[in-house]
TIMI-2910 file (N, C-alpha, C, CB; in pm, 1 decimal, decimal comma, always signed):
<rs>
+----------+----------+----------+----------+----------+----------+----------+----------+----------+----------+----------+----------+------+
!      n_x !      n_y !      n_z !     ca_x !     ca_y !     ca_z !      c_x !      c_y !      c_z !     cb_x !     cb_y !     cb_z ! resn !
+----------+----------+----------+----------+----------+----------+----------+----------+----------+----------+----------+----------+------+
!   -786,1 !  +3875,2 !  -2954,0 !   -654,0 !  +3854,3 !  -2899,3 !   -660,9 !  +3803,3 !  -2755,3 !   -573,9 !  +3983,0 !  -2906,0 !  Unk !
!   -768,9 !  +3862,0 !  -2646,2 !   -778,4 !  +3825,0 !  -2552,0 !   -851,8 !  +3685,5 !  -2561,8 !   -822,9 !  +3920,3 !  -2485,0 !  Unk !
!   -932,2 !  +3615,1 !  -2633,4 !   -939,7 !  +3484,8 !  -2640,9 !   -812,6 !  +3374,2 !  -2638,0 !  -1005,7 !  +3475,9 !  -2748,0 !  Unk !
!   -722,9 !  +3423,7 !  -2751,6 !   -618,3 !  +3330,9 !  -2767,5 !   -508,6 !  +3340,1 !  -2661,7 !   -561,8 !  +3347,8 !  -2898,6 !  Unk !
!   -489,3 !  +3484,7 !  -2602,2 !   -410,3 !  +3490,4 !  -2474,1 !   -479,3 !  +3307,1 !  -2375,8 !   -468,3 !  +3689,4 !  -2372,4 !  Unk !
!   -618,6 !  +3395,8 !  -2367,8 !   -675,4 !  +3304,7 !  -2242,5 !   -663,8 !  +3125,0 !  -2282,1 !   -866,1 !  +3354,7 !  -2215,5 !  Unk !
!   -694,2 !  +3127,9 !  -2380,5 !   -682,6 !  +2955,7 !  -2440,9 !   -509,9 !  +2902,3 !  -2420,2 !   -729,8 !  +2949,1 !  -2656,1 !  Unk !
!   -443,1 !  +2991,1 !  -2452,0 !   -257,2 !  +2967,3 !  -2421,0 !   -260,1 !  +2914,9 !  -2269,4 !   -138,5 !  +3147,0 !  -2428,3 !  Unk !
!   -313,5 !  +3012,4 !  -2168,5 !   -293,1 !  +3018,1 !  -2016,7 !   -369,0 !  +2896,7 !  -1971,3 !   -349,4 !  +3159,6 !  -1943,1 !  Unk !
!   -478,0 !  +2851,1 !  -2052,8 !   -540,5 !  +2757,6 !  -2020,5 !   -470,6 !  +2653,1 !  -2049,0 !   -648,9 !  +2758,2 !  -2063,0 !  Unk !
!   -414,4 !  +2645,2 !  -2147,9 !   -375,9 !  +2522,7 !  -2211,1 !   -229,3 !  +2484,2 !  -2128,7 !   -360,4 !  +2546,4 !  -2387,5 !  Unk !
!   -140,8 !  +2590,6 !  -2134,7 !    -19,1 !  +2557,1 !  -2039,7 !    -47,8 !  +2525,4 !  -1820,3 !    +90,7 !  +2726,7 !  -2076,2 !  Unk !
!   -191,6 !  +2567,5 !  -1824,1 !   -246,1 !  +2512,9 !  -1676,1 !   -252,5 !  +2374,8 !  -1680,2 !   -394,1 !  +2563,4 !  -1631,6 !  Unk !
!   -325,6 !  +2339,0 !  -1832,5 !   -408,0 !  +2215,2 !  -1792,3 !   -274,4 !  +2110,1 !  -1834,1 !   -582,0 !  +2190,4 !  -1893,7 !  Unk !
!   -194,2 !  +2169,2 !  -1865,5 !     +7,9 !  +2044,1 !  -1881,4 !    +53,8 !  +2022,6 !  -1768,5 !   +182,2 !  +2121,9 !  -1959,6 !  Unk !
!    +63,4 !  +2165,6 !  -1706,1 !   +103,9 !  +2176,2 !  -1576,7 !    +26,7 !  +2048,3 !  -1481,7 !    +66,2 !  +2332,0 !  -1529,1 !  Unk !
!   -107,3 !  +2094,5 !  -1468,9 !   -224,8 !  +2012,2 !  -1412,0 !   -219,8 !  +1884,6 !  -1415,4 !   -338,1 !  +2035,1 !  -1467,6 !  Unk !
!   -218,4 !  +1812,8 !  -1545,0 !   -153,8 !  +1659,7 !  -1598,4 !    -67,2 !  +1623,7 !  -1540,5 !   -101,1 !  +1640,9 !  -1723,8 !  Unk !
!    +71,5 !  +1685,7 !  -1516,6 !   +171,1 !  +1661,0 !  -1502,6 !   +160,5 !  +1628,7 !  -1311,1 !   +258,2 !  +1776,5 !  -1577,9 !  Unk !
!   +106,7 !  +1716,8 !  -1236,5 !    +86,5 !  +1728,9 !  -1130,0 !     +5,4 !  +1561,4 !  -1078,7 !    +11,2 !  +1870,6 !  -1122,8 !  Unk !
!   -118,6 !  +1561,1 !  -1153,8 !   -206,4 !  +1430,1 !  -1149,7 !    -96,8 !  +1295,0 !  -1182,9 !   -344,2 !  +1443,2 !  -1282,0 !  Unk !
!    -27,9 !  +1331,5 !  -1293,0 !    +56,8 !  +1185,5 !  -1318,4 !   +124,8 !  +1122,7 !  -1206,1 !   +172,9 !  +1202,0 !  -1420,5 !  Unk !
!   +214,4 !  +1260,7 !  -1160,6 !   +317,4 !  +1240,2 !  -1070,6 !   +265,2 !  +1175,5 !   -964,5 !   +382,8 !  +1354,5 !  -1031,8 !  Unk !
!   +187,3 !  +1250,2 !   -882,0 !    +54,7 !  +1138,5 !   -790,2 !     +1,6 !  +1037,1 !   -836,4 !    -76,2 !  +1194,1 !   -756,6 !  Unk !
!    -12,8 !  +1002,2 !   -906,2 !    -67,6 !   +888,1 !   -946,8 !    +68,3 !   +791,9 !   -909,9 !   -125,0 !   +895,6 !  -1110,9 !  Unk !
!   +152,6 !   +799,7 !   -983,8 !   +290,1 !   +760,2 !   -977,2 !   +332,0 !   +693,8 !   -817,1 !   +379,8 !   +900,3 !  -1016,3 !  Unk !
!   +312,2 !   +826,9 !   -771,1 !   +400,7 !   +809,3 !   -608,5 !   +239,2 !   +713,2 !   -545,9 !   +453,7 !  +1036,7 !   -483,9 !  Unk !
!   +121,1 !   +688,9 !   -571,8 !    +67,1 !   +609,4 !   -469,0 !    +81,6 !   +499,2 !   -564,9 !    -81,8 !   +645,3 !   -400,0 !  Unk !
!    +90,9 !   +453,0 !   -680,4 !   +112,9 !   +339,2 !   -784,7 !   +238,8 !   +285,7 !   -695,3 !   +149,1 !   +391,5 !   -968,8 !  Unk !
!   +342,1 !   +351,1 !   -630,5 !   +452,0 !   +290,7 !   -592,1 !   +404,3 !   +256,2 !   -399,9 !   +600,1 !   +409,0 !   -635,2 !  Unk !
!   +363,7 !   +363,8 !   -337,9 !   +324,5 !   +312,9 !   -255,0 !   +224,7 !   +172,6 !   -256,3 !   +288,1 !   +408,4 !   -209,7 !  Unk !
!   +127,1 !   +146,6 !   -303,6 !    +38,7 !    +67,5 !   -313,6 !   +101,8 !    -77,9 !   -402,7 !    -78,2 !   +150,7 !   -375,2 !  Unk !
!   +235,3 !    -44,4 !   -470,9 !   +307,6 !   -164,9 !   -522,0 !   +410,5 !   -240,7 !   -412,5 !   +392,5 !   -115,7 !   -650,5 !  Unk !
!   +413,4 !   -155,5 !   -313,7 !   +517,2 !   -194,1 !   -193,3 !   +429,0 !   -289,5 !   -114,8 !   +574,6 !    -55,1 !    -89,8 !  Unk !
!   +326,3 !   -290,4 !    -93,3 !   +196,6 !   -355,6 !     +0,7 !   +158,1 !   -480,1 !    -80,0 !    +44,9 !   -243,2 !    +18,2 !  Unk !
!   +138,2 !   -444,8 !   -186,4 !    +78,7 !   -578,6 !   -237,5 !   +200,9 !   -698,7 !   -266,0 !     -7,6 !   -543,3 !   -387,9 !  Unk !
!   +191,1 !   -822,2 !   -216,3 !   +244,4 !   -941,7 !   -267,8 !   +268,6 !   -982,0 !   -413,5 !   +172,2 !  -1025,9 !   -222,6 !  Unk !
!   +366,9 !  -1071,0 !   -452,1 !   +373,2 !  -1110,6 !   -557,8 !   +338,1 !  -1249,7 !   -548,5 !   +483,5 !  -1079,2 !   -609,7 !  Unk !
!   +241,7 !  -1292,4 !   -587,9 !   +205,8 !  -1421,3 !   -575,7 !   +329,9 !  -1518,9 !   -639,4 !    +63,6 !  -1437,2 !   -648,0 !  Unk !
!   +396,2 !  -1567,4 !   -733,9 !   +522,6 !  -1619,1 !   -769,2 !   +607,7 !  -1579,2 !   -717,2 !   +555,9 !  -1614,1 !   -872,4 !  Unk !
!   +641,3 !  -1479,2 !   -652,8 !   +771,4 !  -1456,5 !   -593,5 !   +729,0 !  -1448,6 !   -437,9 !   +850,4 !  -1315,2 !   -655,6 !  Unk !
!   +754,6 !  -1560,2 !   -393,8 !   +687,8 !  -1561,2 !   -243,9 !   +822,0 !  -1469,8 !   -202,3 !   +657,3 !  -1744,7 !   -146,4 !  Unk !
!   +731,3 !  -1362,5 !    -43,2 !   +827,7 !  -1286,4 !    +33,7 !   +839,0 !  -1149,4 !    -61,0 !   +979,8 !  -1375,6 !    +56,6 !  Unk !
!   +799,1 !  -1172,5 !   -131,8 !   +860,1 !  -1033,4 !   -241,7 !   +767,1 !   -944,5 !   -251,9 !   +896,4 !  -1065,7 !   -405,5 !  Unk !
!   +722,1 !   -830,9 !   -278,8 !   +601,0 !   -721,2 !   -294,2 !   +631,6 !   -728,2 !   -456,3 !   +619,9 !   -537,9 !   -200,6 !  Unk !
!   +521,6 !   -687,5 !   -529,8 !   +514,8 !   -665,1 !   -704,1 !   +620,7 !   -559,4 !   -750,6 !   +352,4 !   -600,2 !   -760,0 !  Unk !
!   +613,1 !   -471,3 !   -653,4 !   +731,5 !   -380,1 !   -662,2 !   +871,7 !   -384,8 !   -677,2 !   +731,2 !   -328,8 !   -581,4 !  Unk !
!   +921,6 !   -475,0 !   -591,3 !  +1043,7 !   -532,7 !   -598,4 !  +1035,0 !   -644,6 !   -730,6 !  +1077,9 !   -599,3 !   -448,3 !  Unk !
!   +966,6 !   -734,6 !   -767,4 !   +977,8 !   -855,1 !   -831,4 !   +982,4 !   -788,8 !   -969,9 !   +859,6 !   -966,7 !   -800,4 !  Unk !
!  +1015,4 !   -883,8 !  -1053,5 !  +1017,7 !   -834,6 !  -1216,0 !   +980,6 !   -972,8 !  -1278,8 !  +1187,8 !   -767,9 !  -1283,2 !  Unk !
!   +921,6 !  -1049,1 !  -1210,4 !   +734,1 !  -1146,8 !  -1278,9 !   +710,7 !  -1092,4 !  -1352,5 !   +576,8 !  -1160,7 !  -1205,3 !  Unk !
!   +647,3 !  -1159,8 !  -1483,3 !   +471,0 !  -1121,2 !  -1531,7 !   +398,8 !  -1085,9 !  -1453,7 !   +382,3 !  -1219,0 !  -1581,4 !  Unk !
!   +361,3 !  -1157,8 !  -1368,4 !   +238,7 !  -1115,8 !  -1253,0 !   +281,1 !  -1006,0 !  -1194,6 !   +205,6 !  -1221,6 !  -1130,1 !  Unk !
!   +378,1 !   -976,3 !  -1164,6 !   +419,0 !   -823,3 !  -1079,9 !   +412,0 !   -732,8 !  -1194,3 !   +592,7 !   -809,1 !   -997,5 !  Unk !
!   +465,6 !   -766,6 !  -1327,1 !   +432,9 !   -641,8 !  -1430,1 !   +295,4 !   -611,9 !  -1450,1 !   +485,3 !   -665,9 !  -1572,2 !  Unk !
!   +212,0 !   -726,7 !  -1457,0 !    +66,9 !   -717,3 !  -1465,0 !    -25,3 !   -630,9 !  -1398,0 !    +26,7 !   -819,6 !  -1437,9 !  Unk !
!    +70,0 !   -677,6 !  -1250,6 !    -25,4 !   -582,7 !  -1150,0 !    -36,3 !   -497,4 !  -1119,8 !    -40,4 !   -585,4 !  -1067,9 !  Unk !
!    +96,8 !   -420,2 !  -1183,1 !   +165,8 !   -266,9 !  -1179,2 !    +86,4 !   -190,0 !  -1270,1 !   +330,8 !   -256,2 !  -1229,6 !  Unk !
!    +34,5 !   -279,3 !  -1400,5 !    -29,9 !   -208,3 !  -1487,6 !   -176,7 !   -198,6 !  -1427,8 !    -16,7 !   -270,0 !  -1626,5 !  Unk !
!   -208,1 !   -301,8 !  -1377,5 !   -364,2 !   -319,0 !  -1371,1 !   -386,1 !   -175,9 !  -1249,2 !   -423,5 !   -516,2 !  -1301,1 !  Unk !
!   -263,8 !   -169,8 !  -1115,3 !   -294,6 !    -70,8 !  -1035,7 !   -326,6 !    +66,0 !  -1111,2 !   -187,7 !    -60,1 !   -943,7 !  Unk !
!   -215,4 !    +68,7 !  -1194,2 !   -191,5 !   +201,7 !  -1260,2 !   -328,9 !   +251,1 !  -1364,5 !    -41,7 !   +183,2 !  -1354,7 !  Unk !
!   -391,8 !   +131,8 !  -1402,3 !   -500,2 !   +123,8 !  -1439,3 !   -651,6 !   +180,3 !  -1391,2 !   -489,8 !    +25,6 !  -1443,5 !  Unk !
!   -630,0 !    +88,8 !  -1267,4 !   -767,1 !   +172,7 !  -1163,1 !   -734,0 !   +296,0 !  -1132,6 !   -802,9 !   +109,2 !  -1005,7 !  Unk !
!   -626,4 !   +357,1 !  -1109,6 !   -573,7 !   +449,1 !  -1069,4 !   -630,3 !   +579,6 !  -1142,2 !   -443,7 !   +421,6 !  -1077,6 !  Unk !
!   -586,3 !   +525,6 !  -1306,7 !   -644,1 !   +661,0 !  -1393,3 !   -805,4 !   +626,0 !  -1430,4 !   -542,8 !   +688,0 !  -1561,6 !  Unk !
!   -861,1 !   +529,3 !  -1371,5 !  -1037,5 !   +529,5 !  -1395,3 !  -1055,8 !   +598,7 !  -1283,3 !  -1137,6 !   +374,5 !  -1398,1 !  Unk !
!  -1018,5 !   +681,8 !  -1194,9 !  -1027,5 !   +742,6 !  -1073,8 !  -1027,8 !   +650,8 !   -926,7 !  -1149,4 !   +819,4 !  -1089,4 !  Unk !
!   -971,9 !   +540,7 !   -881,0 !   -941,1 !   +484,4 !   -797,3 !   -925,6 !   +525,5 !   -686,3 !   -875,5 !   +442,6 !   -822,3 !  Unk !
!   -944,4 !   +553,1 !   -573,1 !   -832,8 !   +604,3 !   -471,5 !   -801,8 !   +457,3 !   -408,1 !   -892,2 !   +735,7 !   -343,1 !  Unk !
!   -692,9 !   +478,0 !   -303,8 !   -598,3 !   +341,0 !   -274,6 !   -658,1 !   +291,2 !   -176,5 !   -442,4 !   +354,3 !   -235,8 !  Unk !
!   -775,9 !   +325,8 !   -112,6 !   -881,3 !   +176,3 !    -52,4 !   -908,2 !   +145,3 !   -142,8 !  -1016,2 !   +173,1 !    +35,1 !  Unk !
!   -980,6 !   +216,4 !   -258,0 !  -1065,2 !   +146,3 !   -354,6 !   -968,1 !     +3,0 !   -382,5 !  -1096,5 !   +252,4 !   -504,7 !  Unk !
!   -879,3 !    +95,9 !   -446,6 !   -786,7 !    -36,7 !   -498,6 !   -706,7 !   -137,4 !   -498,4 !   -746,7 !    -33,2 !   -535,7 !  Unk !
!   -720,9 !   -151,7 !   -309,1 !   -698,0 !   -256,2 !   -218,6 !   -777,6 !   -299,2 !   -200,2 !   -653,5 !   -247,9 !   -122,9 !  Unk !
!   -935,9 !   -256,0 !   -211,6 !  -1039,5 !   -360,0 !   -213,3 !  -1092,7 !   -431,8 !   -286,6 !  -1113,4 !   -336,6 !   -185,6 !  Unk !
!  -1060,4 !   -396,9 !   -433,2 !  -1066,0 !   -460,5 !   -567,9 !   -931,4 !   -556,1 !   -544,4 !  -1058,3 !   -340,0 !   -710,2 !  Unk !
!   -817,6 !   -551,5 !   -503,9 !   -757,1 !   -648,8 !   -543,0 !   -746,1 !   -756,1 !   -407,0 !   -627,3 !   -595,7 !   -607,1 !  Unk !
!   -817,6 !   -755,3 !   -296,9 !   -853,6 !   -781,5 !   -209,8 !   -976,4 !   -920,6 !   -258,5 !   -885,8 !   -648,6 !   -144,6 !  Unk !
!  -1087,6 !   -839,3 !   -326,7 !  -1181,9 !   -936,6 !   -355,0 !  -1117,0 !  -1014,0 !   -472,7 !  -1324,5 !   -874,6 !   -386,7 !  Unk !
!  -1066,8 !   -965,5 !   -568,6 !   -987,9 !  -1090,4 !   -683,2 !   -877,6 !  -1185,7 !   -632,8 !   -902,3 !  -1013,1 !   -812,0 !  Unk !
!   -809,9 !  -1162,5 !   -499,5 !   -689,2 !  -1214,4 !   -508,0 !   -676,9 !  -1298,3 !   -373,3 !   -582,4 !  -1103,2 !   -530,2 !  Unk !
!   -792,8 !  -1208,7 !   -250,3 !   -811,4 !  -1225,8 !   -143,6 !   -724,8 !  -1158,2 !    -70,5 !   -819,3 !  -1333,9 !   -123,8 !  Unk !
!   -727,6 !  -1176,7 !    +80,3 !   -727,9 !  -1089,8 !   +212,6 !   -565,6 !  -1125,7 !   +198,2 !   -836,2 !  -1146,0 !   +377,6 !  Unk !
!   -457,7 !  -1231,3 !   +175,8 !   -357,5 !  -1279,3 !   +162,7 !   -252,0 !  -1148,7 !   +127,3 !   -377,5 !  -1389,8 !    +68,8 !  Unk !
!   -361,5 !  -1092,9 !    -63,6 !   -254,9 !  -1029,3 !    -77,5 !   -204,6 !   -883,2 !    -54,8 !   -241,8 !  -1054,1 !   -169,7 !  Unk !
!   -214,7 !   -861,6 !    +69,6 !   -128,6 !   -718,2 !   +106,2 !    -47,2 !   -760,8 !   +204,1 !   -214,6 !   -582,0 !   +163,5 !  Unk !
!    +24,9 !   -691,6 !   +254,5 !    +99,8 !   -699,5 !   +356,8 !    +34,6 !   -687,9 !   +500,1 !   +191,1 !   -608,9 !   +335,3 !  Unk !
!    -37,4 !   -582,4 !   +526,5 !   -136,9 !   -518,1 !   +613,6 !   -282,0 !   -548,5 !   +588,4 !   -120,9 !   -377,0 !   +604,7 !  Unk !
!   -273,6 !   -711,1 !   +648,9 !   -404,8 !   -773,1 !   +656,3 !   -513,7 !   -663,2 !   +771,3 !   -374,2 !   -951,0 !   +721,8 !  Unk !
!   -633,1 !   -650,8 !   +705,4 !   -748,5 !   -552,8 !   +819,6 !   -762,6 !   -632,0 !   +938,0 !   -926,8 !   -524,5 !   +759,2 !  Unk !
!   -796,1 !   -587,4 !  +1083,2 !   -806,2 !   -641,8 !  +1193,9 !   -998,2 !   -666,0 !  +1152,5 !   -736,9 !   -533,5 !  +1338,5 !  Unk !
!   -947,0 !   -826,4 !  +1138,9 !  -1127,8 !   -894,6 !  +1179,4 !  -1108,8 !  -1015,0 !  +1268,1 !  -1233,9 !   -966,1 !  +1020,1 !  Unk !
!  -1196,9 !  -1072,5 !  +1226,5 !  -1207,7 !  -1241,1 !  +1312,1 !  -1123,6 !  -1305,2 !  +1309,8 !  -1293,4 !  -1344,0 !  +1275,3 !  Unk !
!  -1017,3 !  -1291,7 !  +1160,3 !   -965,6 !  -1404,3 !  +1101,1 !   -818,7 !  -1383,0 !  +1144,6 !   -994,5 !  -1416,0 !   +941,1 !  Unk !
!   -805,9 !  -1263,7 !  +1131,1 !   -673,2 !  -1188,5 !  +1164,2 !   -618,5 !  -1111,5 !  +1292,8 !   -668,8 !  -1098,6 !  +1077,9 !  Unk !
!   -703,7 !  -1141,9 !  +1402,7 !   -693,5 !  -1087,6 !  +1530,9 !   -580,6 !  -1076,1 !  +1594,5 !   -760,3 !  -1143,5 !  +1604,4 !  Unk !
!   -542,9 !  -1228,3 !  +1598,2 !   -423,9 !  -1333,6 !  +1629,1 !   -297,0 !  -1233,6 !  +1582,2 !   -435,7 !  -1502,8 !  +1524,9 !  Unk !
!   -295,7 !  -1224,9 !  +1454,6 !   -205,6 !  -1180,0 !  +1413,0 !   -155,2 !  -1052,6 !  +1483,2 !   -230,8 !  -1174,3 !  +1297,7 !  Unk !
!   -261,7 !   -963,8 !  +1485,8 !   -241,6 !   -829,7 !  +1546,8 !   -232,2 !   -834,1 !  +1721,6 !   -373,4 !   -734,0 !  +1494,7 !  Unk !
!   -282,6 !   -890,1 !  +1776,2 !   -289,3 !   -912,1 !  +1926,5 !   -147,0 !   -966,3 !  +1979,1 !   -410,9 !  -1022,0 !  +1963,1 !  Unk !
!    -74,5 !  -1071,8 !  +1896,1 !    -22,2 !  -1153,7 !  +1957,3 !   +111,7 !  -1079,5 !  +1980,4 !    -27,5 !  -1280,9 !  +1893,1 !  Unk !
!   +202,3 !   -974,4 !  +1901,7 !   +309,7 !   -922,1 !  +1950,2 !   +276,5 !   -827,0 !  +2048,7 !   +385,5 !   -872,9 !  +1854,9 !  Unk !
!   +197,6 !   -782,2 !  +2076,1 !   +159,6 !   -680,3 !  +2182,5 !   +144,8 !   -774,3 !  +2339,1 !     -5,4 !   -597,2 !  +2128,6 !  Unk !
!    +68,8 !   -882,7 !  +2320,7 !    +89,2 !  -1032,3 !  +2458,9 !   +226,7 !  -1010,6 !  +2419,6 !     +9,6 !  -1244,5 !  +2436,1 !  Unk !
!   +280,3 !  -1081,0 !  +2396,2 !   +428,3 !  -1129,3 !  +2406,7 !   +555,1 !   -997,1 !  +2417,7 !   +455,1 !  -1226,5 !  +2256,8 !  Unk !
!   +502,0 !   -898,8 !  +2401,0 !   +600,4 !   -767,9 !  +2447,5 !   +523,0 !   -757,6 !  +2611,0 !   +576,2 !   -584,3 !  +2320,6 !  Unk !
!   +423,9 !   -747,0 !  +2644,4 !   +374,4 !   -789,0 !  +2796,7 !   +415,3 !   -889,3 !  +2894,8 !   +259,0 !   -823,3 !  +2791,2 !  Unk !
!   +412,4 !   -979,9 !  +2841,6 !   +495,3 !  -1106,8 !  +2869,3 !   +649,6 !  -1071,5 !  +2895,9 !   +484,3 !  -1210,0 !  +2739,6 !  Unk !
!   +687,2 !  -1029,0 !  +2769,1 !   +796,2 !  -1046,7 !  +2808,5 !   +836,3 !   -950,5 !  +2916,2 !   +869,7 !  -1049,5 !  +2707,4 !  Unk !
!   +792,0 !   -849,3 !  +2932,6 !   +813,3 !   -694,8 !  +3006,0 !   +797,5 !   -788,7 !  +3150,8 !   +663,4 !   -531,5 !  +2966,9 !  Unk !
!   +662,7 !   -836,3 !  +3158,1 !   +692,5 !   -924,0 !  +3309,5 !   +813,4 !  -1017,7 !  +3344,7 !   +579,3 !  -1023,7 !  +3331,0 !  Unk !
!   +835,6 !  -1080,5 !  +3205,8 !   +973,2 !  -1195,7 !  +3225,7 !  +1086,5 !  -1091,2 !  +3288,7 !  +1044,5 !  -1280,3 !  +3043,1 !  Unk !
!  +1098,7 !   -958,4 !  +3224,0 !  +1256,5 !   -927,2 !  +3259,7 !  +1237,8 !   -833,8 !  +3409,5 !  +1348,4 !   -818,5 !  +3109,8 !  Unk !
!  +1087,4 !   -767,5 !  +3452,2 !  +1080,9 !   -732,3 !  +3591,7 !  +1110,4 !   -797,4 !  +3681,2 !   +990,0 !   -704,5 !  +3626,1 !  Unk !
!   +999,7 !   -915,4 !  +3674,1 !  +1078,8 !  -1028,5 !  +3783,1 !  +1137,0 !  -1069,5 !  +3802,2 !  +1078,7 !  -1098,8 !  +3815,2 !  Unk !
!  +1222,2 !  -1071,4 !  +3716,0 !  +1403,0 !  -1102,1 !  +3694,0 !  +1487,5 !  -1016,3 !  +3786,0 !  +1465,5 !  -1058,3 !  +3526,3 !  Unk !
!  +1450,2 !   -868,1 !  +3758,6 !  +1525,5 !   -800,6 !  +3818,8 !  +1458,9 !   -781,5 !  +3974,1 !  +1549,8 !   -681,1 !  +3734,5 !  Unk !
!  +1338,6 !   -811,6 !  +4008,4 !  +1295,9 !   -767,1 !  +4150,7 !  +1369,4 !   -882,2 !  +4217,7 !  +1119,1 !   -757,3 !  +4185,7 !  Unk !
!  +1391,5 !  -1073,6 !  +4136,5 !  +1438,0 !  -1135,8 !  +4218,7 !  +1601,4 !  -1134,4 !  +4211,1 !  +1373,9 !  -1252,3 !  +4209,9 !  Unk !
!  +1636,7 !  -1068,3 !  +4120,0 !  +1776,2 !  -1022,3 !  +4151,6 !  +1846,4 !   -908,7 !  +4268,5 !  +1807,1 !   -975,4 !  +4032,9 !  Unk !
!  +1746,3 !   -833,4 !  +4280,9 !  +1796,5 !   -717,1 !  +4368,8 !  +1766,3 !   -773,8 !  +4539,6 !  +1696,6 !   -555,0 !  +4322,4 !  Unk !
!  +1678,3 !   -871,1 !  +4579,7 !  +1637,5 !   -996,8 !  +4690,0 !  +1755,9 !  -1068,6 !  +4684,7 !  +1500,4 !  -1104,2 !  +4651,8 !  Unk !
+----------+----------+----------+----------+----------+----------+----------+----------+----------+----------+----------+----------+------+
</rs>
């Protein structure tokens, strides 16, 4: 009797357990669908679009996901198939410096444009 107790408790853990894993899976499947591009739907993330290619990719994430993925992994797999293009949040290297440097100059810039404005206003 105490076997079949314990196999019940086990068995309603390991639903529970599933259920817990899906749901995560789920919520970074959606995070990680917000980041990636839709290649046909320029401007659009896979998430938003309702493409083939955005259904595709939803599956393919959801895919790595349950071969045990975690979400570098599976920005770096779709990174090397698709290239550096498709996320939103290109990595800071050589190629992409520019990108990251340049609003931080130009909030400097501008911070000097509106001081000296006001030091030669108050003169």
């Amino acid at each position: 009797m105490k076997i079949v107790r314990f196999f019940f408790i086990f068995l309603i853990f390991l639903n529970f357990y599933n259920l817990s894993y899906s749901k995560d899976n789920e919520i970074l499947k959606k995070k990680i669908s917000k980041n990636i591009r839709c290649l046909i739907c320029q401007g659009q993330s896979i998430y938003d679009s309702q493409s083939d290619f955005a259904e595709s990719m939803k599956i393919l994430i959801e895919k790595k996901l349950n071969e045990g993925l975690n979400e570098d992994q599976v920005y770096e797999f779709l990174k090397k198939r698709y290239g550096q293009w498709i996320t939103y949040n290109p990595d800071f290297n050589k190629n992409t410096f520019i990108l990251w440097l340049l609003p931080i100059l130009l909030f400097f810039v501008g911070g000097a444009i509106i001081v000296r404005k006001l030091i030669v206003q108050k003169l």
